[in-house]
C-alpha positions in Angstrom: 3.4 -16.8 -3.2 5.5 -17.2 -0.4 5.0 -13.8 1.4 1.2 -13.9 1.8 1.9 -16.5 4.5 3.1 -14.0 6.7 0.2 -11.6 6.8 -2.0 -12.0 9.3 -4.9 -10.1 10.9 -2.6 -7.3 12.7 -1.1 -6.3 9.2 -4.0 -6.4 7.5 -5.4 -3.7 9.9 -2.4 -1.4 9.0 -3.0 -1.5 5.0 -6.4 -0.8 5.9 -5.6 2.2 7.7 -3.4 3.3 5.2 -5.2 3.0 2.5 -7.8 5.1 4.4 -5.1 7.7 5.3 -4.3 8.0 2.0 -7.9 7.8 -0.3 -9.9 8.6 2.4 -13.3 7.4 3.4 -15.9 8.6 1.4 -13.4 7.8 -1.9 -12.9 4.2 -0.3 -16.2 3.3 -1.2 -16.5 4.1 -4.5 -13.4 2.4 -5.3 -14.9 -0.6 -3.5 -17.9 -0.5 -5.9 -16.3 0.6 -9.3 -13.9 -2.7 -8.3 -17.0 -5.0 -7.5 -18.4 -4.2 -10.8 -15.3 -4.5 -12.7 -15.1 -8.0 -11.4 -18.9 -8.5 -12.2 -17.6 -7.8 -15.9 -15.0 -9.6 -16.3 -16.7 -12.9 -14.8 -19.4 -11.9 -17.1 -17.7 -11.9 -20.1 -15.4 -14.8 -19.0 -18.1 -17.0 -18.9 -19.5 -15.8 -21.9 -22.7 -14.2 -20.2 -23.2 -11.0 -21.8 -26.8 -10.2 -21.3 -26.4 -6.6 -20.6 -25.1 -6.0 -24.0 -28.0 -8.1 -25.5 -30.1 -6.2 -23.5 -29.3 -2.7 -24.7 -28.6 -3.5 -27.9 -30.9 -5.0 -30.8 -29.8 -7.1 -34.1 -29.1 -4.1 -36.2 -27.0 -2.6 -33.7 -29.4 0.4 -32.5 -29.4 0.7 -29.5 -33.2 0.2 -27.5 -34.5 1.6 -24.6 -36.6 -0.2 -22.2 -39.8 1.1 -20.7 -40.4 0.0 -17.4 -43.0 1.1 -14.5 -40.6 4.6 -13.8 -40.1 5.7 -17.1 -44.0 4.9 -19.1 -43.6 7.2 -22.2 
């Protein structure tokens, strides 16, 4: 990975503003989140951590729903 050696700070600035030109602001920021929870995922299942599924789902496979102080039934 030769080529990354010759980006520095001045070129970064212009693929920022691209990118900006081209999604746009308000869209920038949700593909910054959907990206940082994609990530989130796959470390998450990399290292074998895969609470949320245990979380939402029992032993049979139904699915449960948890009751917390905004949503007392």
């Amino acid at each position: 990975m030769g080529f990354v050696r010759g980006i520095g700070p001045m070129e970064l600035i212009i693929i920022l503003v691209i990118v900006m030109i081209i999604f746009g602001v308000g869209r920038l920021t949700e593909i910054g989140s959907v990206l940082g929870r994609s990530i989130r995922e796959f470390r998450n299942s990399v290292q074998g951590d895969d609470s949320t599924a245990s979380e939402n789902e029992s032993e049979d496979g139904s699915s449960k729903q948890k009751v917390g102080p905004g949503n007392q039934q």
